[in-house]
Residue frames as a rotation matrix with the C-alpha (Angstrom) as fourth column:
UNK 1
-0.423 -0.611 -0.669 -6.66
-0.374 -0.555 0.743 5.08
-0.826 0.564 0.006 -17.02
UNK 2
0.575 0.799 -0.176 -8.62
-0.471 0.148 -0.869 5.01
-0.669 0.583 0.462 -20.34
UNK 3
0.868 0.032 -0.496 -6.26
-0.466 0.399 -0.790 3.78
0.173 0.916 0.361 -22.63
UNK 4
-0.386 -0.748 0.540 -4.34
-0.917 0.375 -0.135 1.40
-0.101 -0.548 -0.831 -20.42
UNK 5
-0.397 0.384 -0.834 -4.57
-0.432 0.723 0.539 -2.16
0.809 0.574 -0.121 -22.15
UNK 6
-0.782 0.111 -0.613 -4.93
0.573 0.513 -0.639 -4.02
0.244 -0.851 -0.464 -18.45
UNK 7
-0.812 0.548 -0.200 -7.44
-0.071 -0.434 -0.898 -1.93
-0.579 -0.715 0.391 -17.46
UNK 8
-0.133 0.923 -0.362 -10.02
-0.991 -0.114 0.075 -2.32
0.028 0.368 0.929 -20.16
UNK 9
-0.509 -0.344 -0.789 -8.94
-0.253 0.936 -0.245 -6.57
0.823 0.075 -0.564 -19.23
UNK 10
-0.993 0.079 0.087 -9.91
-0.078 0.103 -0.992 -5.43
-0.087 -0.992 -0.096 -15.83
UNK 11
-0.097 0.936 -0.338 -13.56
-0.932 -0.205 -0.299 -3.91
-0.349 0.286 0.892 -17.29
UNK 12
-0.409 0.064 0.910 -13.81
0.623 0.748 0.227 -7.05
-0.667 0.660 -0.346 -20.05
UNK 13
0.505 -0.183 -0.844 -13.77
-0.592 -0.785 -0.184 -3.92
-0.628 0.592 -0.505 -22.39
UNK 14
0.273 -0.504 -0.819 -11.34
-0.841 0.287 -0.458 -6.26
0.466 0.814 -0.346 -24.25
UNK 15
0.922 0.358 -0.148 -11.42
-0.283 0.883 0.374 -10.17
0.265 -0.302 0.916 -23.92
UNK 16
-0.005 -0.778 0.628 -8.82
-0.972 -0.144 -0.186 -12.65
0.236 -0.611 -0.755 -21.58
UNK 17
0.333 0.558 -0.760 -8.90
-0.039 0.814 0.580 -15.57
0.942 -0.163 0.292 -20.51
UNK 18
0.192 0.283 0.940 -9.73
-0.785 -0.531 0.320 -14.76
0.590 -0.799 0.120 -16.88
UNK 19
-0.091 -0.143 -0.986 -8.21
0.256 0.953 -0.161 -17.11
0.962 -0.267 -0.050 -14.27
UNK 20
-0.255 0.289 -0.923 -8.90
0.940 0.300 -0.165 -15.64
0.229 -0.909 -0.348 -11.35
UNK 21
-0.464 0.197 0.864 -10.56
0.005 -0.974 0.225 -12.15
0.886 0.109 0.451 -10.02
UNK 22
-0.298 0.134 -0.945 -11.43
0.953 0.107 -0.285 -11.05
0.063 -0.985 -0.159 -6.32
UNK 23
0.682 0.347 -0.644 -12.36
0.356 -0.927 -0.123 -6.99
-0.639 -0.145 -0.755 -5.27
UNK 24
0.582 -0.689 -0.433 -9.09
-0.222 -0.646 0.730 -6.17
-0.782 -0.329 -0.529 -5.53
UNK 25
-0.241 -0.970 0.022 -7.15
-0.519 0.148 0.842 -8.26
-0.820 0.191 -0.539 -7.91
UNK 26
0.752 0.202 -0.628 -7.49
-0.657 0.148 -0.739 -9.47
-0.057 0.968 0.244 -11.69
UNK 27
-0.348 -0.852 0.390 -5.46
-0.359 0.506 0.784 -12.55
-0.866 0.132 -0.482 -13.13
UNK 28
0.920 0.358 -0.159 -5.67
-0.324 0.467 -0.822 -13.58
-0.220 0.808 0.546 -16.53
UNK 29
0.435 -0.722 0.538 -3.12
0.692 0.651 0.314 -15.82
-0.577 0.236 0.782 -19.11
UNK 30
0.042 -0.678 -0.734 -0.50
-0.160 -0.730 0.665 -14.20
-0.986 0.089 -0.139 -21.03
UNK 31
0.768 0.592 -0.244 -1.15
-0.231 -0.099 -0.968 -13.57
-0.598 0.799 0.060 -24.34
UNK 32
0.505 -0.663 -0.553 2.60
-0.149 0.564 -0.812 -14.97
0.850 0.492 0.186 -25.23
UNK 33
0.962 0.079 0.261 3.65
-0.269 0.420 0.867 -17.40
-0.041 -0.904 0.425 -22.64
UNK 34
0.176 -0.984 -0.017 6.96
-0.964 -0.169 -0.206 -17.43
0.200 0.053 -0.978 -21.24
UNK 35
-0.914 -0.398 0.081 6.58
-0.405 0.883 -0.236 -21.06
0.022 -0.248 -0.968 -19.70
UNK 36
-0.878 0.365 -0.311 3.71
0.342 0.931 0.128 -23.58
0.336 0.006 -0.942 -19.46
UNK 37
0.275 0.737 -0.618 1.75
0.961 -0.195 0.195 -21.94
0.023 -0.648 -0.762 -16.98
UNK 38
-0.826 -0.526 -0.201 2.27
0.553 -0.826 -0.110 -17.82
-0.109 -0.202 0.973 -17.23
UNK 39
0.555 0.816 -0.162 -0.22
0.824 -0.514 0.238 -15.54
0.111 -0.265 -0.958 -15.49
UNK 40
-0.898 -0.251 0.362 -0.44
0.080 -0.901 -0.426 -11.72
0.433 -0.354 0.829 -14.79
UNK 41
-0.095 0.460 -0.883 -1.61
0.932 0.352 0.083 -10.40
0.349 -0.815 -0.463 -11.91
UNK 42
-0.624 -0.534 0.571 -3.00
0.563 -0.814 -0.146 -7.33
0.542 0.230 0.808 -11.50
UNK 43
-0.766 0.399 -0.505 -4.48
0.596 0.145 -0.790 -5.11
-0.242 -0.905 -0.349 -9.59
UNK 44
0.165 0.953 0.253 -7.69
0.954 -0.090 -0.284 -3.22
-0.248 0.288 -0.925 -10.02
UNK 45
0.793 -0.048 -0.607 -6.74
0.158 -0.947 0.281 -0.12
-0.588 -0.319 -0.743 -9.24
UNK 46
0.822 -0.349 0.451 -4.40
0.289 -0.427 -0.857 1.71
0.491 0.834 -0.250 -11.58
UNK 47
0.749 -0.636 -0.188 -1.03
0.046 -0.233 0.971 1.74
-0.661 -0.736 -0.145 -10.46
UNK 48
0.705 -0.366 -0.608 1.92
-0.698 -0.202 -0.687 2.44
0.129 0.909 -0.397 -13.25
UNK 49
0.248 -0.678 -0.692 4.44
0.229 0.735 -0.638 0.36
0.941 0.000 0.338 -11.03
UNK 50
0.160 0.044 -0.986 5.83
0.921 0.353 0.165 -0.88
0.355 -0.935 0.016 -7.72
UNK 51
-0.695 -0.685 0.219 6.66
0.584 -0.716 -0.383 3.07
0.419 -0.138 0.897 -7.37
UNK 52
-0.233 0.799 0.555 3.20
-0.552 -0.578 0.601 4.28
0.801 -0.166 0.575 -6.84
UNK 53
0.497 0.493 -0.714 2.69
0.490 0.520 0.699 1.71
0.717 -0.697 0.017 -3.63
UNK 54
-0.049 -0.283 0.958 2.98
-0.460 -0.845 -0.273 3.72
0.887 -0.454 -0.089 -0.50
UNK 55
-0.750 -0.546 0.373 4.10
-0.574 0.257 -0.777 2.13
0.329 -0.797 -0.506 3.15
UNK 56
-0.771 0.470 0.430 0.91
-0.562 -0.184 -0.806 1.53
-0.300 -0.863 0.406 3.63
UNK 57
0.071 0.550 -0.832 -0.69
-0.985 0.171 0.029 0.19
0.159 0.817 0.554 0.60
UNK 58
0.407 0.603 0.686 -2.65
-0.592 0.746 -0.304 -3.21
-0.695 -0.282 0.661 0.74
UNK 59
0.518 0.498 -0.695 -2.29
-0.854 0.252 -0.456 -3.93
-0.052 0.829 0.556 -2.70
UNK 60
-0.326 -0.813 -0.483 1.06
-0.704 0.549 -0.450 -6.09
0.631 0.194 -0.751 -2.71
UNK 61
-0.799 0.296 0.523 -0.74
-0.427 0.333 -0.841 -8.05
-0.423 -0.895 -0.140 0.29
UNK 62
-0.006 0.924 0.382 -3.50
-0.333 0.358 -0.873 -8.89
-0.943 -0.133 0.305 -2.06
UNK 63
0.378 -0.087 -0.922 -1.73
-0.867 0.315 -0.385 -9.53
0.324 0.945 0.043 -5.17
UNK 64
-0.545 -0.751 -0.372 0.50
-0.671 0.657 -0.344 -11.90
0.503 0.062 -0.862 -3.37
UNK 65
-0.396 0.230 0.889 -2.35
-0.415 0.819 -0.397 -13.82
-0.819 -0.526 -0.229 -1.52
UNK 66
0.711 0.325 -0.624 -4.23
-0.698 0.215 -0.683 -13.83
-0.088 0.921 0.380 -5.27
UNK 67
-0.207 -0.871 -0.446 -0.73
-0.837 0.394 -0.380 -15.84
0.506 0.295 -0.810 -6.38
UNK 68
-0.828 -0.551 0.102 -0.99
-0.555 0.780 -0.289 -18.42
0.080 -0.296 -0.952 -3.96
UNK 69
0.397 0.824 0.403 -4.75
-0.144 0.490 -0.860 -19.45
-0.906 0.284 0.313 -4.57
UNK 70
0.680 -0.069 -0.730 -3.91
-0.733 -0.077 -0.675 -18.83
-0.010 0.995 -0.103 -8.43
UNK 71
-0.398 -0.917 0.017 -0.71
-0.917 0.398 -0.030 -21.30
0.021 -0.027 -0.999 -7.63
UNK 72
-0.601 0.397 0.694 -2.83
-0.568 0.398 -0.720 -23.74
-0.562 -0.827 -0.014 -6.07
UNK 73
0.405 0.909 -0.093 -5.45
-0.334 0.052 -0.941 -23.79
-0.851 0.412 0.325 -8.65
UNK 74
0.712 -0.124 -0.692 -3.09
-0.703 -0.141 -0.698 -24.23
-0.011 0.982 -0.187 -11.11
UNK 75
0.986 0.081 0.145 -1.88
-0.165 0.571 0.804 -26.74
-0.018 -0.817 0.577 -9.63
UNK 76
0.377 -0.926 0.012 1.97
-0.128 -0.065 -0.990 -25.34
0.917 0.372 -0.143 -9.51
UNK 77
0.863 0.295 0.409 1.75
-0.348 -0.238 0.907 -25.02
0.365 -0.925 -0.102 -5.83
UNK 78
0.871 -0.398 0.288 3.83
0.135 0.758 0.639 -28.29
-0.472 -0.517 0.714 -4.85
UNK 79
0.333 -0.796 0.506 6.23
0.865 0.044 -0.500 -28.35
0.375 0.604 0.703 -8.17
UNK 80
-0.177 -0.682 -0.709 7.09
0.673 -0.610 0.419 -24.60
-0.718 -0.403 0.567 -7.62
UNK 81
0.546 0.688 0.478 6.90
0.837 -0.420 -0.351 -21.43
-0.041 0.592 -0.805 -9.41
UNK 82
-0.505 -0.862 -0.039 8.54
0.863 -0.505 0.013 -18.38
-0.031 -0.027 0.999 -10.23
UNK 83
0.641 0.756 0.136 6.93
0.756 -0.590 -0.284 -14.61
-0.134 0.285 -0.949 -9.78
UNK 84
-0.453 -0.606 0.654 8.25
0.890 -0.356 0.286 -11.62
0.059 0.712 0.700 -11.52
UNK 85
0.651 0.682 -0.333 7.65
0.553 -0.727 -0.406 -8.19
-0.520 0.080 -0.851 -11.02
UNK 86
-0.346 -0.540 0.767 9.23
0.922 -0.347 0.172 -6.34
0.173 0.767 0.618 -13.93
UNK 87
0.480 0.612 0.629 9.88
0.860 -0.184 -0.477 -2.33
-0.176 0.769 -0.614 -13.93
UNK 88
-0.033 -0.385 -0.922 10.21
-0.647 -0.695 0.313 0.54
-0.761 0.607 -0.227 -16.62
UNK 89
0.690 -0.299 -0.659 11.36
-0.705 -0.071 -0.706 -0.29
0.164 0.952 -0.260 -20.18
UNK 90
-0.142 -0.905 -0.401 14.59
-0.845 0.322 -0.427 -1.70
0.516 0.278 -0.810 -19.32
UNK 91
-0.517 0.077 0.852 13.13
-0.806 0.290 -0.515 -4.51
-0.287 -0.954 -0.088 -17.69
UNK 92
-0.975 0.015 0.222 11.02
0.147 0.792 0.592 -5.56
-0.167 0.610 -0.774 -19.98
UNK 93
-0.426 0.854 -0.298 7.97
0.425 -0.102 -0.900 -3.83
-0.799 -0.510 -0.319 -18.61
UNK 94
-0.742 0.463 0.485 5.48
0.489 -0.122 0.864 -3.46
0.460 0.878 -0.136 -21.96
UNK 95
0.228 0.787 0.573 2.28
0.113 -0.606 0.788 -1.68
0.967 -0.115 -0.227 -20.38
UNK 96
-0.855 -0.362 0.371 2.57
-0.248 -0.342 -0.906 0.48
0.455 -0.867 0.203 -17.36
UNK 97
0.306 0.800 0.517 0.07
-0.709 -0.170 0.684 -1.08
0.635 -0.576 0.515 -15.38
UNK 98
-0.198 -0.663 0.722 1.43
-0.977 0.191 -0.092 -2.69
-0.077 -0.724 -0.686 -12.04
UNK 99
0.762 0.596 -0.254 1.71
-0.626 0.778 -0.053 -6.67
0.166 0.200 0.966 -12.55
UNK 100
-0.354 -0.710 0.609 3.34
-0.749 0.605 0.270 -9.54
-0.560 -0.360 -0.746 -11.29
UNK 101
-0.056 0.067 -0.996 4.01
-0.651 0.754 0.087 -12.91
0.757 0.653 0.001 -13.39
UNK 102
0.483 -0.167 0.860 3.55
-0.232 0.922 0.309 -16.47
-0.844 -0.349 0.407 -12.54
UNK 103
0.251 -0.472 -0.845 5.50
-0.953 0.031 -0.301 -18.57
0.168 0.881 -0.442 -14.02
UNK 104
-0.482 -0.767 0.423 5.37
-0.732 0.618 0.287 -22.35
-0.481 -0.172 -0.859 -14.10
UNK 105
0.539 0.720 -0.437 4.42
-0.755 0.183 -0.630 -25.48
-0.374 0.669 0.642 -15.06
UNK 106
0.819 -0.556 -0.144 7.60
0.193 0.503 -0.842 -26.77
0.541 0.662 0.519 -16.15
UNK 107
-0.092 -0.866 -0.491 11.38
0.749 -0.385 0.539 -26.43
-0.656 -0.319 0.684 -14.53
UNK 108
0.854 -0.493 0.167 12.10
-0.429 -0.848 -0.311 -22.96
0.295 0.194 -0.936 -15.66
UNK 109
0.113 -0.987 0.116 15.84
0.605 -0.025 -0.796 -22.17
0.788 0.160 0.594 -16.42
UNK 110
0.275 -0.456 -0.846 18.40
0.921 -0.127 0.368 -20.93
-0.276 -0.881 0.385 -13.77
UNK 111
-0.867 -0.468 0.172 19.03
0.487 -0.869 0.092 -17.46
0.106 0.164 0.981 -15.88
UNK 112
0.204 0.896 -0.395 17.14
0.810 -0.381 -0.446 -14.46
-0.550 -0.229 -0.803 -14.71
UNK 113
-0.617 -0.713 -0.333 18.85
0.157 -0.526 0.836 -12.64
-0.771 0.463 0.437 -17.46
């Protein structure tokens, strides 16, 4: 999609700071961190949200092994982490392109509110 911000991230069409990247999956830092350590994870492929994955579909299988290298590396692994998949609007979701936070670094509060 041509004028989908995550996707010209995917291209480096428009700059990141790129923590991790495989065939399949893109991870870069959030451009306003929610906690210490907050990544998005995304996948290559153009997907608007968790609605467009079909019974079959890999992708969630390769975002979520991306996460636990990306955990690792960042060393949140041991302390813990939170991941987030936010969607629509009322959620919170800002750019339809399918993505899943990390989130640690720090104890993170007990509201998911």
């Amino acid at each position: 999609m041509s004028d989908c911000i995550f996707c010209k991230i995917i291209k480096k069409e428009t700059p990141s700071k790129i923590v991790y990247e495989d065939t399949n999956v893109f991870a870069f830092r959030d451009i306003n961190p929610q906690a210490k350590t907050h990544i998005l994870v995304v996948p290559k492929k153009h997907l608007s949200s968790i609605d467009e994955l079909g019974p079959a579909d890999q992708t969630l299988n390769d975002i979520f092994t991306a996460v636990r290298k990306i955990a690792k590396q960042e060393k949140i692994d041991a302390s813990g982490y939170r991941v987030v998949i936010n969607k629509g609007p009322d959620s919170g979701q800002a750019v339809s392109h399918l993505h899943i936070h990390i989130l640690g670094g720090k104890r993170l509060s007990d509201s998911m509110a």
